[in-house]
C-alpha positions as CSV (number, residue, x, y, z in Angstrom):
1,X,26.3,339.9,129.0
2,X,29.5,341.8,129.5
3,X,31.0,338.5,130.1
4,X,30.3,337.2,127.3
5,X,31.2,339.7,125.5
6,X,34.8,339.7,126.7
7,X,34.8,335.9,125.8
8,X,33.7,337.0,122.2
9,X,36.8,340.0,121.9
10,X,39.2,337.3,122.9
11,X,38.9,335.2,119.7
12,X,41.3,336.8,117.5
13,X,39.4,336.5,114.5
14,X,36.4,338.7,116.5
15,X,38.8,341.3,117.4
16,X,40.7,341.6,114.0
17,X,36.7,342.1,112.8
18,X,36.3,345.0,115.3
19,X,39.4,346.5,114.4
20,X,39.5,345.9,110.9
21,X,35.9,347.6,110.8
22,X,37.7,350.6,112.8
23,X,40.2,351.4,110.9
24,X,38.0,350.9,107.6
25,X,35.7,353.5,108.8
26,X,38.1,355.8,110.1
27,X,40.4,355.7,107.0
28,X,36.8,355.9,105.0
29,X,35.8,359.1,106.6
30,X,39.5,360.4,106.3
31,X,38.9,361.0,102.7
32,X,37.6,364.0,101.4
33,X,34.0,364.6,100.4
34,X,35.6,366.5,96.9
35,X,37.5,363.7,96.2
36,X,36.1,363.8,92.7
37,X,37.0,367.3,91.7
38,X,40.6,368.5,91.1
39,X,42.5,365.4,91.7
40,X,44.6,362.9,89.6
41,X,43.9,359.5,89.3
42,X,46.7,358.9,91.5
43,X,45.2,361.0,93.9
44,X,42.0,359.7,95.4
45,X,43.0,355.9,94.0
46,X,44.9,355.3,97.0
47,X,42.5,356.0,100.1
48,X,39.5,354.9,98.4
49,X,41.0,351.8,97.7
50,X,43.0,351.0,100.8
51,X,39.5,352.1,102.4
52,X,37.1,349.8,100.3
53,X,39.4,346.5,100.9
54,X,39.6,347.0,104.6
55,X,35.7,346.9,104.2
56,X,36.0,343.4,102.2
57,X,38.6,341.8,104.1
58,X,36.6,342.9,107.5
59,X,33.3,341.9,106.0
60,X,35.0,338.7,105.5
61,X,36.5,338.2,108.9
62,X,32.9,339.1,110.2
63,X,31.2,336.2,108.3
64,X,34.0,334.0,110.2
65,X,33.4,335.5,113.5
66,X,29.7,334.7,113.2
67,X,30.0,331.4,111.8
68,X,32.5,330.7,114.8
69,X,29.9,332.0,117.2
70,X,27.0,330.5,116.2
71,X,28.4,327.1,116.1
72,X,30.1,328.0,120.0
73,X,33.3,327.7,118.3
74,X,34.8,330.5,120.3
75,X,38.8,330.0,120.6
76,X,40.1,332.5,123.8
77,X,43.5,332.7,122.0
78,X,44.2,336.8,122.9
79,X,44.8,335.7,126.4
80,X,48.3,337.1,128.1
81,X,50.6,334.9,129.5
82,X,53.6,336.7,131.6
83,X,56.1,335.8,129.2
84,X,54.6,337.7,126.2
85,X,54.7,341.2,128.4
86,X,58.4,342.2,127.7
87,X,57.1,341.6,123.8
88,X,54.0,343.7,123.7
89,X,56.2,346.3,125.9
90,X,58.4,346.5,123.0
91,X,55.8,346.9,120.7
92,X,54.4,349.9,122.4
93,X,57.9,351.4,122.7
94,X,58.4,351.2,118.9
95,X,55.1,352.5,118.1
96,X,55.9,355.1,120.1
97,X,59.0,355.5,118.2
98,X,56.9,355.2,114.6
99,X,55.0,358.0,116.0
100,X,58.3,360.4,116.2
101,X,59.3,359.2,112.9
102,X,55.8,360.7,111.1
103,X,55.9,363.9,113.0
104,X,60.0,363.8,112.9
105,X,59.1,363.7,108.7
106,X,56.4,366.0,108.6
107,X,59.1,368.8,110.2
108,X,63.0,367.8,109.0
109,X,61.7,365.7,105.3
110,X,62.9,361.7,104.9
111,X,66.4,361.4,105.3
112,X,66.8,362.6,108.9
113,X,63.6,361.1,110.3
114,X,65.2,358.2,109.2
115,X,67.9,358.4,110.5
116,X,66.5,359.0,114.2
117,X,64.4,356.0,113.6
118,X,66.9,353.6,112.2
119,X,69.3,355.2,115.2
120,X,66.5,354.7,118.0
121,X,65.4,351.3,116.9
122,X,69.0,349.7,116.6
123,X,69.7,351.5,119.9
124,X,66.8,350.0,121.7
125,X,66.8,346.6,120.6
126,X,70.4,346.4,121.4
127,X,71.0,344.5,124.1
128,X,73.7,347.0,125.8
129,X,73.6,350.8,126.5
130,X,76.7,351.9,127.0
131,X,78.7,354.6,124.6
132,X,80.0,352.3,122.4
133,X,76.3,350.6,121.7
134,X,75.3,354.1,120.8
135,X,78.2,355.0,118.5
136,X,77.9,351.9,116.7
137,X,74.2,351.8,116.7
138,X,74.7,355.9,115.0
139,X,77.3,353.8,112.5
140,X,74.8,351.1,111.4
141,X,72.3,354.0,111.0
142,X,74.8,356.3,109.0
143,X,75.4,353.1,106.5
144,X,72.1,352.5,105.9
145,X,71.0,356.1,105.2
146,X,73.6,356.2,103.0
147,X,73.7,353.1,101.2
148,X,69.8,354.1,100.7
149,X,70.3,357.6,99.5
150,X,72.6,356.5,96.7
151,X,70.3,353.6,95.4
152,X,67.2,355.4,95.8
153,X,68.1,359.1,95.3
154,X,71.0,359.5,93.3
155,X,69.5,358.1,90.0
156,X,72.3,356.0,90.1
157,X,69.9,353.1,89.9
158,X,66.5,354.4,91.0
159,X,64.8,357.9,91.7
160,X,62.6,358.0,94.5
161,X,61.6,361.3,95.3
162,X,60.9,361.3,99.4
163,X,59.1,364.1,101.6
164,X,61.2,367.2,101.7
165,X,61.0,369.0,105.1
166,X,58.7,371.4,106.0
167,X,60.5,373.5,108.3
168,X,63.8,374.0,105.9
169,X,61.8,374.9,102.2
């Protein structure tokens, strides 16, 4: 049984269906019970939403998992191979790095947890670490910042209004 099982979570479609169904249920249950009362439309639109279509789209891969079960269609296509290591490694790494970036903007607001994520994405993907990599990599991040801040906070051309921090009111 527990075999088989495993053979099942390697199809992709199988485990996007467990996943999907995970996330649709945690992101469900993330939303308040009063989401009714006191809100704007634009309020309780979003996680309602985002929640109910993660329910459809999993329902759907569910039906195709099934199908693909029932007719032993079962593709093992999750299976490792040594090369793809280095490439889930740096997946991990820059989730770890997303993870700095939403507590990083919850504290100091947009623009700086930005700028630590642009700098510590450039700076890890960048095939040397020496001082120059990490001045240039702090350049690259600068620009960017900067180039977005006038297009998107200026009002020169767009007003975006971004998280403020929460430590400096």
């Amino acid at each position: 049984m527990h075999r088989k099982l495993l053979k099942y979570i390697q199809d992709s479609d199988v485990a996007i269906t467990i996943l999907l169904f995970a996330i649709a249920g945690l992101s469900f249950r993330g939303v308040p019970d009063n989401i009714w009362n006191d809100y704007l439309y634009i309020d309780w639109v979003f996680p309602l939403a985002s929640s109910y279509i993660l329910f459809i789209i999993a329902t759907i891969f569910l039906i195709k998992s099934v199908h693909k079960i029932l007719l032993k269609n079962i593709d093992n296509d999750l299976k490792i191979s040594k090369e793809e290591i280095p490439s889930i490694i740096n997946v991990f790494v820059y989730s770890i790095i997303l993870f700095f970036y939403l507590v990083c903007l919850f504290a100091f607001g947009f623009w700086p947890a930005s700028l630590l994520l642009l700098w510590a994405g450039i700076l890890y993907f960048r095939p040397e670490k020496n001082l120059n990599s990490i001045m240039k990599s702090l350049g690259i991040a600068l620009i960017t910042c900067l180039i977005a801040y006038i297009v998107f906070s200026s009002g020169w051309l767009f007003y975006v209004p971004f998280p403020k921090s929460r430590i400096w009111i």
